[in-house]
N, C-alpha and C positions, 0 to 999 in steps of 0.2 A: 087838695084838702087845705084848708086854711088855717093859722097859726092856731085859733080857739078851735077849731074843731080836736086836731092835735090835738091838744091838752087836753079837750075831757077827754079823747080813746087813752092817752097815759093814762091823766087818773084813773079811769076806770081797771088800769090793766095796773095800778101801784097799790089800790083798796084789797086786793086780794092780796097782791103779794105783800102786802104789810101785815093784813092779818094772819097769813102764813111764819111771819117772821116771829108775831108772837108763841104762837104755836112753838117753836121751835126754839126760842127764849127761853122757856119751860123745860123741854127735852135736857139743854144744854146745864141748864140747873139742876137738874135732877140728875144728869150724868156726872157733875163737879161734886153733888155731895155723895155720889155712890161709889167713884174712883179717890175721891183724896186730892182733886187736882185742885190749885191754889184758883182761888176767886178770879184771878184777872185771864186765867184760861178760858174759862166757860164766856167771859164779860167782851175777851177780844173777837173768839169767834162769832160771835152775837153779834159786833158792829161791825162785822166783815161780812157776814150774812144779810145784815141791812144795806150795807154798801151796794153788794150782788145784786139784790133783789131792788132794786132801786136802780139799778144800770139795766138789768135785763128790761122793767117795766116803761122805762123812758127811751134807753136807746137798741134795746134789740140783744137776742141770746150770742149773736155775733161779737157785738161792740163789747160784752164781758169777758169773750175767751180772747178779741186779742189784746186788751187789758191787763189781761194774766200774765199773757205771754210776754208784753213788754215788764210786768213786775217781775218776771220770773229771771228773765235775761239779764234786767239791771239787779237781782242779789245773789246770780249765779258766784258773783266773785268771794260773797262772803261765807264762805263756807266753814267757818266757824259759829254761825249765826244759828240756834236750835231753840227753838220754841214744844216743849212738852214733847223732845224725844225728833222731833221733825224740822227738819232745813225749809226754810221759806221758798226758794227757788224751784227745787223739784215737786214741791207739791202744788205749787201756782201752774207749774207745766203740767202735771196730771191733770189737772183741772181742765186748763185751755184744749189739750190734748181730747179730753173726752167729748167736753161741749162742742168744739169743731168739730171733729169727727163724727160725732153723730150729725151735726147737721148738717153735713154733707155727705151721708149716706139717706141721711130723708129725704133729702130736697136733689138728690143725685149729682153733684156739683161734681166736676171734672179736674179733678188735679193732677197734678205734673210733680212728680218727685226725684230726683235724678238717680240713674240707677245707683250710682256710687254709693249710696245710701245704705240699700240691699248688701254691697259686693262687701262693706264691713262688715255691717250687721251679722252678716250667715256666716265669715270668717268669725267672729267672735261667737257664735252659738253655736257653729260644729267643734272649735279647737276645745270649748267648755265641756260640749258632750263626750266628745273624744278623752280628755282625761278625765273625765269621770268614769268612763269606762274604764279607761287601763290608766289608773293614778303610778305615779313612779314609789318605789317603794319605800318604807316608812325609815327603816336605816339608810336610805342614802338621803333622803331629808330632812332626819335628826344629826345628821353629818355637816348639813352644809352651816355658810359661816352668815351669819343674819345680824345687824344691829341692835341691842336690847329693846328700840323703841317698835321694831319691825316684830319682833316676836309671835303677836298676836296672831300674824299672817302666814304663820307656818304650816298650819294643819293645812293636809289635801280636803277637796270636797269640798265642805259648805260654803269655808270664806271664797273658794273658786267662783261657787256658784253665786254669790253677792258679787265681786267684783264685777262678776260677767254682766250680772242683770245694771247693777249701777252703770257700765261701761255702755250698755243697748241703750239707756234711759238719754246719755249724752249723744253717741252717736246715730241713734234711729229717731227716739223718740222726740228730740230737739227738732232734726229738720227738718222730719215730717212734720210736725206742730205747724213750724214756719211757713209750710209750702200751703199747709190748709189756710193756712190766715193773708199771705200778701195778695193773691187775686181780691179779697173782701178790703185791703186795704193797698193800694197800688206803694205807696210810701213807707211801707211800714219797714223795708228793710232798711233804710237810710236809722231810722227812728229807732231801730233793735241794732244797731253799732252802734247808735249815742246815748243809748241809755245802758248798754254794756260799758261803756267808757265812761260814765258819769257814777255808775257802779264801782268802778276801780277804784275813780277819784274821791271816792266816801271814804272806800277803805284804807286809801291814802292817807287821810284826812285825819281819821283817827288814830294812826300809827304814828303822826306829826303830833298831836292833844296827849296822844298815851307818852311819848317820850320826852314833851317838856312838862309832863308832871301834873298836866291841866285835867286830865280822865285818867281810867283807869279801867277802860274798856276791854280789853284783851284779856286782861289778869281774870275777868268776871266771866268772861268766855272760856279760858284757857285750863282757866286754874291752875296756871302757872309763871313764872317770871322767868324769861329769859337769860337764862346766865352772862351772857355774852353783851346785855343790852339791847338786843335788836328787836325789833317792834314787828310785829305780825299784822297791824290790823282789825281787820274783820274776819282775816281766815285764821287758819289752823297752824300753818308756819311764816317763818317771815319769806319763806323761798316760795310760798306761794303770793303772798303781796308781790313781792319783787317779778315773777314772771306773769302775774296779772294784769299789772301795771304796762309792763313792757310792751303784752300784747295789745293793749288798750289804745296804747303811743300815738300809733298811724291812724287810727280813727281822730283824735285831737288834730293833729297836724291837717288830715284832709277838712275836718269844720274851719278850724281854721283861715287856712287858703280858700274857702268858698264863701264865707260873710263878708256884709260889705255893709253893715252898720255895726257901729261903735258896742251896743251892751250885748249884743253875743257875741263878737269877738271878746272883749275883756271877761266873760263869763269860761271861755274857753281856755284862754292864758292864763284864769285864775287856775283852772283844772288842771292845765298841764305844768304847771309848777307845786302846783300841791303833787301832783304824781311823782314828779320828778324829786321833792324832799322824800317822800313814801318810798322811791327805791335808797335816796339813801340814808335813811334811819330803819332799811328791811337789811343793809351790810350785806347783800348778793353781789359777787364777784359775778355773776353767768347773769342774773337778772341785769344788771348795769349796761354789760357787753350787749348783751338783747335790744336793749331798749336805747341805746346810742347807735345799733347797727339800723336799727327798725327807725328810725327818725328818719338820718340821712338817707335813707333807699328811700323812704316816699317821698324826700323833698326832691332827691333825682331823676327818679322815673316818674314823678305825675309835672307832666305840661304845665299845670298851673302854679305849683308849690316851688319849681323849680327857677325863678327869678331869687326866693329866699333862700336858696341856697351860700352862694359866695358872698351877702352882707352878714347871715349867722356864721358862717366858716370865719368870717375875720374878726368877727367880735367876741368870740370865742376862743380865737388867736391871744386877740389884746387882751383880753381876762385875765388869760392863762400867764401870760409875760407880767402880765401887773403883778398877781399874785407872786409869780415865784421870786422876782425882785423884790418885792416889797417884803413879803412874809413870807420864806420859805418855810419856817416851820410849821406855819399851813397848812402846807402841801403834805407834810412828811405823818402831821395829826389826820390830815385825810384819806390818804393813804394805809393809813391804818386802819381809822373808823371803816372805811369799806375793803378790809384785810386785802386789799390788795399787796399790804408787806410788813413786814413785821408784827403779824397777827398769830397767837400761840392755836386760835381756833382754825385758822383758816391749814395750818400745817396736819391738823388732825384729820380734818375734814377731807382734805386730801387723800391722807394715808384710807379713810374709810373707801373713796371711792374707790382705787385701785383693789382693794380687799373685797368689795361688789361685782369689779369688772370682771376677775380672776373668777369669781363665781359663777358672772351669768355664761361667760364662757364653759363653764363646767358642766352646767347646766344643759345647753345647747349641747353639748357632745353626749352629754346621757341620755338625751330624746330629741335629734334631732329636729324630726318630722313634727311631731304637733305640741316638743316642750312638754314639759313638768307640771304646769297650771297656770291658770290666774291665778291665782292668788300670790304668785310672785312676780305681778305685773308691776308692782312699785317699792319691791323692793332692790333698788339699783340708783346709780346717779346718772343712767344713759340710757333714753326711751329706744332705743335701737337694739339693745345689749337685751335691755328688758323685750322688747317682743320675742327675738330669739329665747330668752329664758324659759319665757311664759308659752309661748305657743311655738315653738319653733320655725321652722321655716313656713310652713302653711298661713303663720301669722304676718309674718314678715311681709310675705308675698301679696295679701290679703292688704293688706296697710300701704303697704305703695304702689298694687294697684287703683288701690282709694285715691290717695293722692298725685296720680297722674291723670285719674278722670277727671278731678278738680280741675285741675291746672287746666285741662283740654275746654271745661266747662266757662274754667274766668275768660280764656282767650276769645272763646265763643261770645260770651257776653260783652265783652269788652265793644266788639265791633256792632251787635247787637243793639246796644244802648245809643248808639251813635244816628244808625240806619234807622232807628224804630221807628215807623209813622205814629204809632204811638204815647200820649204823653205821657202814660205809667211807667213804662222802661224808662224811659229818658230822665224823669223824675228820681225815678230812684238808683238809675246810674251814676251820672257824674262822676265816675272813678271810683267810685265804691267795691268795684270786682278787685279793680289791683288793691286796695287799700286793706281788702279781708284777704287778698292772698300775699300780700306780705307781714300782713298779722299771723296768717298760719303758718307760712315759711318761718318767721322769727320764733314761733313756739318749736318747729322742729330743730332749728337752731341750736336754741337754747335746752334742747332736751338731750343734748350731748354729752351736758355737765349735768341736768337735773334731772329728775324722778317722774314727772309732773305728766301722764301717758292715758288716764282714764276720768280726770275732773271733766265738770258738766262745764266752766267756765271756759274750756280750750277748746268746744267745741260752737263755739257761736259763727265765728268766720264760716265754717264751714257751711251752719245754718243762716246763713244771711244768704249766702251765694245760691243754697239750695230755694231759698222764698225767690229769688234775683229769676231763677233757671226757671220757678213755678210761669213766671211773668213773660219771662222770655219767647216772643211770636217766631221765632225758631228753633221748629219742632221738627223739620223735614224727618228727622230717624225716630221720631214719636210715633208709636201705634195710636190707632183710633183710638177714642173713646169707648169704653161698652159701658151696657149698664150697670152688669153685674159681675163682682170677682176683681180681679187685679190684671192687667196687662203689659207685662214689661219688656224693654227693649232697649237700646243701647242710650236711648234718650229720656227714656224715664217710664213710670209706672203713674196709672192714672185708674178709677175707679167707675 
C-alpha cells in the first residue's frame, strides 16, 4: 500500500470517527449541565475522546491501549492526583485493559501470563471471602489500637471488600494489561520502567517547587499543609514520594549506564537529582535507606554500571570530608531536616510504630489462619506485620510464594535475553529483569519501616517482568495454546 493510498483509508476511517466525536460532545454537555459538574470536566473528556478517536482512526485500536497503558504506568505514582472523584492511572488501565483484552479474544491472540499472577490474585480473593464470611468480632475491633488518620479503615466488610478489589486492580489487573500489550509492542517494557520513573521524577519535581515556595501543588491536592514541613508531591503522603522515588532509582541508573549520547544522558541526571532533592524535602528516614541501598545494588550487580561504582564511592567520600570540615553545622541541619536526629517528629513516629507492631501481632494471634481483614492491610509500618494482620498466614504464604516465582521468573529471563535468537527479548532485556527485581526487593525492604503493601505504583516491577515473561521464547512448562477458556501451568496461562 502506498503512503497516499494510507492516507485516504485514515481519512476515511477519521470522517466517522470525528463525526462520532461530535455526537458525543453533545452527550458530554448535556451530562455537565445535568450533574453540576464544572465546564472543564465535560471540555477535558471531549479532548481525550478526540485524542482516542484520532489514534484509533490513524494508528489502530492496539496503538490506543498501549498508549493508555504507558499513561497509566507514568501517573500510577501520583496518587493524590483525582479528577471528578477519579485517579488518572487506574482508569487509563481499565481502559487499556478492556480494549486489549477484547482484541485479543476477537482476533484469538495467544498470551503468556506467568502463573504468579493467579497465585496472588486467588490469595487475595479467598482471604477477602473468607473474612467476609467469619468477620472477627466487633468488640475485639473496637478494642484495638488504630491511629486517628487510620480510623476510617476500622469497619469490617466493605472497606475489606475495596481494599481487596483495589489490591486485584494492581496485582492482577496491571500485569495482565502488560502481558496483553508487549507481544504488539516488543519494547514496551523497557518504555513502562521509564515512563514509571519519569512519573516519580514529576512528582519529585513538585515536592522541590512546593517547598521553595514556587507552587503550591499539594496544598490543592491535599488540602492540607504538612506540620512538619515535608512535601508529598503528587501523592497523598510524603512516605509515599519518598518510597516511590526510591523504587524508581534503579530504572535511572540502569538508562543511565546504557546511553551513549550526550541529551539523554543529561536528561536522565537531570531526573535523578530531582529525585534525589524529592526524597529529601519527603524527610523519609526508610525512603532514603531504600533508595541509597537500591542505587549501590544496581551499580554492583549490573556488568555495565559497575565500573561507576568506585569513582561515585570516592566522590562521595570527598563530599562528605569537605562538608563536615568545612561546615559541620551542615551536617547536624541535615541531619535533622531528614530526622535522622534530633527530630521531635521522628521520636513520635517511632513510638506509633511500635504501638502498630504490638497490634498486628495481636491481630495474628486472634485469627491466625486467614487474619481479621483487609481492611487492616495498611494499617501498620511493617508490610509483613501487615499481611499476617490482614490475612494471616494463608496471606503470608500466598505473598512469598508470589515472590519466589518472581525471582525463579527474573533468573529465567535473565539468561533468556542473552540466548534469544530473537531481537524483541534482547531489546527489551539488557538488564532490565535484575533492574525491576531490585526495584521490588527494595519496596520489600523498605516495607519493614513502612505501610506501603496494596498501591497500584509498587506493582509495575512486577508487571514489567510479567510483559518481559509474555516475550520470553522459553515456555518448555507452558501448556499449548487452545482456543477457548484459560490454560494454566507452572509457566503461565494463555487464552
Amino acid at each position: 500500500m502506498t503512503a497516499r493510498t494510507r492516507s485516504a483509508v485514515d481519512l476515511r476511517a477519521a470522517v466517522p470517527a470525528l463525526l462520532g466525536i461530535g455526537v458525543l460532545a453533545a452527550g458530554l454537555v448535556a451530562l455537565g449541565d445535568l450533574t453540576g459538574l464544572p465546564p472543564a470536566v465535560p471540555l477535558t473528556a471531549l479532548v481525550l475522546v478526540a485524542v482516542a478517536a484520532l489514534v484509533v482512526a490513524t494508528r489502530g485500536v492496539d496503538a490506543l491501549g498501549v498508549g493508555l497503558l504507558v499513561g497509566a504506568v507514568a501517573t500510577v505514582p501520583w496518587n493524590a492526583v483525582v479528577f471528578a472523584g477519579l485517579k488518572p492511572g487506574p482508569v487509563m488501565l481499565a481502559l487499556a485493559l478492556l480494549l486489549l483484552g477484547t482484541r485479543a479474544l476477537v482476533l484469538r491472540r495467544r498470551v503468556v501470563v506467568p502463573a504468579w499472577v493467579w497465585v496472588l490474585g486467588g490469595t487475595i480473593t479467598v482471604v477477602a471471602l473468607a473474612t467476609l464470611v467469619h468477620p472477627p468480632s466487633p468488640g475485639y475491633l473496637a478494642a484495638r489500637f488504630v491511629p486517628a488518620e487510620l480510623v476510617a479503615h476500622t469497619e469490617a466488610g466493605w472497606p475489606g471488600l475495596v481494599t481487596a478489589i483495589g489490591w486485584l486492580v494492581a496485582a492482577v489487573a496491571l500485569p495482565l494489561t502488560v502481558c496483553l500489550a508487549a507481544p504488539l509492542r516488543p519494547g514496551l517494557p523497557g518504555r513502562l520502567a521509564s515512563a514509571w520513573a519519569l512519573g516519580a521524577a514529576v512528582s519529585a519535581a513538585v515536592a522541590l517547587t512546593d517547598d521553595a515556595g514556587l507552587t503550591h501543588v499539594s496544598l490543592r491536592l491535599r488540602g492540607l499543609v504538612d506540620v512538619g514541613g515535608r512535601e508529598a508531591g503528587l501523592t497523598v503522603q510524603p512516605t509515599h514520594l519518598a518510597v516511590a522515588t526510591a523504587l524508581a532509582l534503579p530504572v535511572v541508573v540502569w538508562r543511565l549506564t546504557r546511553v551513549r549520547t550526550a541529551w539523554p544522558a543529561a536528561g536522565w541526571a537531570a531526573a535523578g537529582l530531582v529525585m534525589v532533592g524529592g526524597l529529601v524535602v519527603s524527610e523519609s528516614r526508610g525512603g532514603l535507606v531504600a533508595a541509597v541501598a537500591a542505587v549501590l545494588v544496581t551499580l554492583a550487580l549490573r556488568r555495565r554500571s559497575r565500573p561507576w561504582l568506585a569513582p561515585l564511592a570516592v566522590l562521595a567520600a570527598a563530599v562528605a570530608v569537605v562538608v563536615v570540615v568545612s561546615a559541620p553545622d551542615l551536617v547536624g541541619g541535615a541531619a535533622e531536616r531528614l530526622r535522622l536526629a534530633g527530630a521531635d517528629s521522628a521520636a513520635m513516629s517511632n513510638q506509633v510504630r511500635e504501638q502498630l507492631g504490638a497490634q498486628a501481632w495481636a491481630d495474628f494471634a486472634h485469627a491466625p489462619v486467614q487474619g481479621i481483614g483487609l481492611e487492616v492491610a495498611v494499617q501498620g509500618h511493617n508490610i509483613w506485620l501487615q499481611l499476617l494482620a490482614a490475612g494471616g498466614a494463608l496471606l503470608l504464604l500466598g505473598f512469598l510464594a508470589t515472590a519466589a516465582l518472581v525471582a525463579a521468573d527474573v533468573a529465567v529471563l535473565g539468561g533468556a535475553a542473552k540466548r534469544s535468537p530473537t531481537v524483541e527479548l534482547r531489546r527489551a532485556g539488557s538488564g532490565l529483569p535484575l533492574v525491576m527485581a531490585i526495584s521490588a526487593a527494595t519496596w520489600l525492604l523498605v516495607g519493614t519501616v513502612e505501610n506501603h503493601l496494596t498501591d497500584l505504583y509498587l506493582y509495575v516491577p512486577f508487571a514489567v517482568i510479567a510483559g518481559m515473561r509474555a516475550l520470553s521464547p522459553t515456555r518448555s512448562t507452558d501448556t499449548e495454546a487452545i482456543p477457548t477458556g484459560l490454560a494454566a501451568s507452572s509457566g503461565g496461562v494463555r487464552p
